[in-house]
C-alpha positions as CSV (number, residue, x, y, z in Angstrom):
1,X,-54.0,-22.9,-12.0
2,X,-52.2,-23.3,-15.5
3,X,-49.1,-22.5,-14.1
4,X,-49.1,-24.3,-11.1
5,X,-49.6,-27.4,-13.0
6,X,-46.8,-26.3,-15.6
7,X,-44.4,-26.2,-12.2
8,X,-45.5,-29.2,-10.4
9,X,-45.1,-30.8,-13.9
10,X,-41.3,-29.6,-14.3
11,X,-40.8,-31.1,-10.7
12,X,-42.0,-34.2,-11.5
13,X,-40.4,-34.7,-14.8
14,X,-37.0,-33.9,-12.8
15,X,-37.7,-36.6,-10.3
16,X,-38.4,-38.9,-13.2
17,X,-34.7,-38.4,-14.4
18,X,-33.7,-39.3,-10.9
19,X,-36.0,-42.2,-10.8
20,X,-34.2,-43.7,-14.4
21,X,-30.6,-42.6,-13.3
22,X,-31.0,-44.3,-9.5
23,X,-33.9,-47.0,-9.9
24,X,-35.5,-45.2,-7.1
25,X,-37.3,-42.0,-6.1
26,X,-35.8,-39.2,-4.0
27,X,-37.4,-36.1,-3.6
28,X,-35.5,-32.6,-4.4
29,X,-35.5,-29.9,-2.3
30,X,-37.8,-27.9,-4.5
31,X,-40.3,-31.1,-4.5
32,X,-40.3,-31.6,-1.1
33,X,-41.0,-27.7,-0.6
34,X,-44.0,-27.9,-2.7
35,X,-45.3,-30.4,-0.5
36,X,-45.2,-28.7,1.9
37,X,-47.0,-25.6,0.5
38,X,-49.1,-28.0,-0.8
39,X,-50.3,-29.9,2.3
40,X,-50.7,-26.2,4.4
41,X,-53.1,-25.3,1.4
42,X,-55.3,-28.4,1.2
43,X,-55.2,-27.9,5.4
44,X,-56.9,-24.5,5.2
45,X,-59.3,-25.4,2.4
46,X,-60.6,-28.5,3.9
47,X,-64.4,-28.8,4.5
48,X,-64.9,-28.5,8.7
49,X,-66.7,-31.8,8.9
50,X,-63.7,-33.5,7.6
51,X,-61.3,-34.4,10.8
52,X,-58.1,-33.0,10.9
53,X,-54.9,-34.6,12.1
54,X,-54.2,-38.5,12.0
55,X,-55.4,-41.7,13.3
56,X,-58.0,-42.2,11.6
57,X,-59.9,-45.5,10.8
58,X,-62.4,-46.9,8.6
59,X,-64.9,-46.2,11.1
60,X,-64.1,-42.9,11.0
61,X,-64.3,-43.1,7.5
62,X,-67.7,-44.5,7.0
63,X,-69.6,-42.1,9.3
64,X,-68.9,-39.4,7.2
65,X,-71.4,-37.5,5.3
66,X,-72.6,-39.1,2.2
67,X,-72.4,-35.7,0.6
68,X,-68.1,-35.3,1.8
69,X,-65.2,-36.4,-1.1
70,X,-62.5,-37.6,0.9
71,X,-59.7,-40.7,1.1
72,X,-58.3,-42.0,4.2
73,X,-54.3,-42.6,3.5
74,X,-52.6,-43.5,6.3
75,X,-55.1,-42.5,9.2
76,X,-55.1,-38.8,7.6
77,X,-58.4,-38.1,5.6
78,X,-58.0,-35.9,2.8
79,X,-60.6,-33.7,0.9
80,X,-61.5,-34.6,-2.8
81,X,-62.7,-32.0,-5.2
82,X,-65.1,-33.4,-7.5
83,X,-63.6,-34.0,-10.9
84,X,-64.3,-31.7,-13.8
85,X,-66.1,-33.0,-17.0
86,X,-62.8,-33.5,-18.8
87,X,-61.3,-35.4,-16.1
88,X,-64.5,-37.6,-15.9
89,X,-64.4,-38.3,-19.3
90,X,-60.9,-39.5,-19.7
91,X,-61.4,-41.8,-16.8
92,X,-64.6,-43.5,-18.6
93,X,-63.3,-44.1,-21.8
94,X,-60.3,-45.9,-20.0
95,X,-62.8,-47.8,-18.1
96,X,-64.6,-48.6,-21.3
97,X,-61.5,-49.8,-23.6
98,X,-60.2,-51.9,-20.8
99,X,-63.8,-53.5,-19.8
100,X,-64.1,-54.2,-23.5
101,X,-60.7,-56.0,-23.4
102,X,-61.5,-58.1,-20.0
103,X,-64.9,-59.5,-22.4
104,X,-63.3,-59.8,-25.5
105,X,-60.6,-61.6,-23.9
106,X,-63.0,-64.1,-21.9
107,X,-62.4,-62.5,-18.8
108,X,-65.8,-61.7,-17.1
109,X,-65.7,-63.6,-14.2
110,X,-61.9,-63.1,-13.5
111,X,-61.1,-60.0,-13.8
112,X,-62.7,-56.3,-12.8
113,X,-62.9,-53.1,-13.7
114,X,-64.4,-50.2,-11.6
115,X,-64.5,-46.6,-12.1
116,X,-64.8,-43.6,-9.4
117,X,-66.2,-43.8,-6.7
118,X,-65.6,-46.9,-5.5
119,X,-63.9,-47.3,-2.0
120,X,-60.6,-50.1,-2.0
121,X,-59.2,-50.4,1.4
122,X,-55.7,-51.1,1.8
123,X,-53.6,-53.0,4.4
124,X,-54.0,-54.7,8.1
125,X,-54.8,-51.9,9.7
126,X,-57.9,-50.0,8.8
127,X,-56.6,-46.4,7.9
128,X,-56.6,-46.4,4.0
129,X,-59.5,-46.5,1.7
130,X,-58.7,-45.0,-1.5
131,X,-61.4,-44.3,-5.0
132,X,-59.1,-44.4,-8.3
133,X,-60.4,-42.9,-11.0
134,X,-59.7,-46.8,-12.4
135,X,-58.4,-50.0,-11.6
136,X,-58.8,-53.9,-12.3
137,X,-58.2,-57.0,-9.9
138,X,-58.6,-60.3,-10.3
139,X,-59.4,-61.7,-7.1
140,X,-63.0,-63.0,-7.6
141,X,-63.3,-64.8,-3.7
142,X,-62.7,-60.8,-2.8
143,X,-65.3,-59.5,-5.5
144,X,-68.2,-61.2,-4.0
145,X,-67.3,-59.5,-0.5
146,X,-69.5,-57.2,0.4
147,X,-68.4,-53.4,1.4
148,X,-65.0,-52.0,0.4
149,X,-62.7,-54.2,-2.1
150,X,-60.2,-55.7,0.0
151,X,-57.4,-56.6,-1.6
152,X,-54.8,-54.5,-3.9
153,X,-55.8,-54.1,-7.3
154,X,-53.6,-55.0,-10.1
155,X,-54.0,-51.9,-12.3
156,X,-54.8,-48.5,-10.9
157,X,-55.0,-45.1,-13.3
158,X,-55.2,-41.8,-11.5
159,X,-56.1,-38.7,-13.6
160,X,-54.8,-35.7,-12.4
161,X,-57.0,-32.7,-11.3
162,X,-55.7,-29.3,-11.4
163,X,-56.6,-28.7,-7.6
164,X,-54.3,-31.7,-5.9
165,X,-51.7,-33.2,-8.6
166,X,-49.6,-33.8,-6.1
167,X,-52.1,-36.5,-4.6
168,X,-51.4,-38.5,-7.2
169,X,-48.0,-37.8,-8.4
170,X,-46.7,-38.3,-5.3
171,X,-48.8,-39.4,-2.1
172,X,-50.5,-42.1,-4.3
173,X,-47.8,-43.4,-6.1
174,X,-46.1,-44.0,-2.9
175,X,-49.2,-45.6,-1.4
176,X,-49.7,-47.8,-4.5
177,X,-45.9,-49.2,-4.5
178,X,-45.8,-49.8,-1.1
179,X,-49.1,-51.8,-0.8
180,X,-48.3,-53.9,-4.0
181,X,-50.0,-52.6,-7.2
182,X,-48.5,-54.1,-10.2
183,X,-48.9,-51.3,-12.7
184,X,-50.0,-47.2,-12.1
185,X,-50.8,-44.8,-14.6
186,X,-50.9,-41.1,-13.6
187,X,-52.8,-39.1,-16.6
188,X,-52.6,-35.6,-17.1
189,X,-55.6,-34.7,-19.8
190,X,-53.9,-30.9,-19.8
191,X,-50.4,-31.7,-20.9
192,X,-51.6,-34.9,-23.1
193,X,-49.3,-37.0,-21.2
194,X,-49.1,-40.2,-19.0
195,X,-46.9,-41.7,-16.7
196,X,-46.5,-45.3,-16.2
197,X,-45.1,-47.2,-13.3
198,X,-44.6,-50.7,-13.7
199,X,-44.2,-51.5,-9.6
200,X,-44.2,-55.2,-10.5
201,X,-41.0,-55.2,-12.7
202,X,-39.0,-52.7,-9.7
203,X,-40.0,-55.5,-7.2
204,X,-38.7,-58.7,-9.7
205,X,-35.3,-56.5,-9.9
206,X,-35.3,-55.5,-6.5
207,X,-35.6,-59.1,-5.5
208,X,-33.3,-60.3,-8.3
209,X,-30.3,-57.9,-7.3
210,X,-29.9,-57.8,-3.7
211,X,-31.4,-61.3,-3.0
212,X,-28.7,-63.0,-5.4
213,X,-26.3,-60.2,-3.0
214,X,-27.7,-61.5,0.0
215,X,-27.1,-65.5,-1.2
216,X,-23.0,-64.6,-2.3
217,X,-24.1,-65.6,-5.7
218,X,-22.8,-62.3,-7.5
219,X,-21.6,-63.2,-10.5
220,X,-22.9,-61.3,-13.7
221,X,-24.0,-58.5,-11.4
222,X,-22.1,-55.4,-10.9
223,X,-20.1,-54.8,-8.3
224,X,-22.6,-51.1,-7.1
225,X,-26.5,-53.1,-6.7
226,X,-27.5,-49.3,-7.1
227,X,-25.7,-49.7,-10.6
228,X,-27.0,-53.3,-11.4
229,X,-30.6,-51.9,-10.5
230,X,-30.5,-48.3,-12.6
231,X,-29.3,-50.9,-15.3
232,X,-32.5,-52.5,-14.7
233,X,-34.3,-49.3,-14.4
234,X,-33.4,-48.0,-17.7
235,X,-33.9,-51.0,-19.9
236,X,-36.2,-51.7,-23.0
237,X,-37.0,-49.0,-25.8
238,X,-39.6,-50.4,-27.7
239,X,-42.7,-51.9,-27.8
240,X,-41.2,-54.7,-25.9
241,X,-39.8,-52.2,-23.1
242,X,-39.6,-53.5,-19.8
243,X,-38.5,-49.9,-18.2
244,X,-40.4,-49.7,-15.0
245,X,-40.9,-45.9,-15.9
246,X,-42.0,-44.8,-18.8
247,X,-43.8,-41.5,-20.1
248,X,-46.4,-41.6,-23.3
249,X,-48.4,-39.1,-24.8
250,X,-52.1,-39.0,-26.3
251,X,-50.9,-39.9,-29.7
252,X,-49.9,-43.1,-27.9
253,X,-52.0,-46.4,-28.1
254,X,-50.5,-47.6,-24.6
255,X,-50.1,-51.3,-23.7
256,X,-51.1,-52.6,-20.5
257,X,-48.2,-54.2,-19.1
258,X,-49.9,-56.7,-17.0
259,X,-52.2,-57.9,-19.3
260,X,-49.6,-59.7,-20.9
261,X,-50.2,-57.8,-24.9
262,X,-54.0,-58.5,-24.5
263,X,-55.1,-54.9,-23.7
264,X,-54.2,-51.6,-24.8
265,X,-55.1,-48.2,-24.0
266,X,-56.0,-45.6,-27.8
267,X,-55.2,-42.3,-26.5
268,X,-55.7,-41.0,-29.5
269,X,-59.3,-41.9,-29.3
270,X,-60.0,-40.4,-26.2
271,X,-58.4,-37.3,-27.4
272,X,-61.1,-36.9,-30.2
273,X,-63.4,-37.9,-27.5
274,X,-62.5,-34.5,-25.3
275,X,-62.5,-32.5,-28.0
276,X,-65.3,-33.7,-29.4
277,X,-67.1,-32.8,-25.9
278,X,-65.4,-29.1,-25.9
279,X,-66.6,-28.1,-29.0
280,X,-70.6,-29.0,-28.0
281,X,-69.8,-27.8,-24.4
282,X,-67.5,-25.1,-25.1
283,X,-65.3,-26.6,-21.5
């Protein structure tokens, strides 16, 4: 399992690379093969109750068996092991730091923060209701709805389990850009890292680029838009960075882009936190 992670890991970090040279993702070869192996592997392991093939809808969805751990992406359900200790822990002292920013910054009553499970459906049609392991919106007409959340979050965090990383480093970051998420944070607890995606800032430049292009008013861009928008892409260093990629590590206390500086994310905390839990556990 180790080194299937260490692989995936060295696929995605590639893709990265071509994500900050192109302001876009493209799969490689070698990515696009492991999805493949990947999706032929979660096929044969799936639970029989679960239905196979697509087309799928919320009804579908919600006649499941309480006791079944699956999302609905695109009319295709797929099975959800049930996360390990570690994982759960990482994803709760997120949720905690973040709903102790939301009250400390006055707000409750604004804003939300939910942990796993809770079902957000996504889009017009019916055939996408997702649990991540995190996320905040601030839509308080759709809070007091009853059922699944419906509308898009503003912050999502996915923490990576050993059994499916591909879910989340791929299918779900897809899934979150296309419906509108602002900001994503993939976690990996094994290799102490985390990805950010700040989907908000790729749309500004998107929209900045090609719709000054699309209006003849070209001047201070480059002559390529794909150079203009890698130039974009690429930008900011600091604590000020506006990249809309950017890796971290657990010695990192990250900053939530879209709170505007208000909340912040000690990783260094919720490393002493899981190793605090190994030792009396001995995970």
């Amino acid at each position: 399992m180790k080194e299937k992670m260490n692989d995936l890991e060295k696929l995605f970090t590639e893709e990265m690379e071509v994500y900050r040279q192109k302001g876009l993702v493209e799969e490689s070869s070698a990515a696009e093969q492991y999805l493949r192996n990947a999706e032929a592997e979660r096929a044969s392991r799936m639970d029989s109750r679960i239905p196979t093939g697509g087309g799928h809808t919320e009804d579908d969805y919600f006649a499941l068996p309480d006791d079944l751990r699956v999302e609905l992406i695109d009319g295709v359900f797929y099975d959800m092991a049930s996360p390990s200790r570690p994982h759960q822990k990482v994803g709760f002292e997120i949720g905690k730091q973040l709903d102790a920013c939301i009250e400390e910054n006055g707000l409750e009553g604004h804003c939300f923060m939910y942990v796993a499970p809770s079902d957000v459906a996504l889009g017009e049609k019916r055939d996408t209701i997702v649990q991540p392991d995190v996320y905040v919106h601030c839509n308080r007409e759709k809070e007091i709805q009853e059922g699944p959340l419906r509308t898009v979050p503003d912050f999502v965090v996915e923490v990576l389990s050993p059994s499916n990383p591909e879910h989340d480093l791929w299918r779900k970051r897809e899934l979150y850009r296309r419906h509108g998420v602002r900001e994503y944070w993939i976690v990996n607890p094994a290799g102490e890292k985390v990805y950010v995606f700040r989907f908000d800032l790729e749309r500004k430049a998107r929209e900045d680029v090609f719709g000054a292009i699309a209006d003849g008013n070209t001047a201070g861009f480059a002559d390529d838009a794909d150079k203009d928008f890698k130039d974009h892409a690429g930008a900011g260093t600091d604590e000020t960075d506006i990249s809309f990629e950017k890796t971290w590590t657990f010695d990192d206390i990250i900053p939530v882009g879209v709170s505007d500086g208000r909340c912040s994310v000690d990783f260094q905390r919720i490393r002493r936190k899981l190793a605090l839990s190994r030792r009396e556990t001995g995970i």
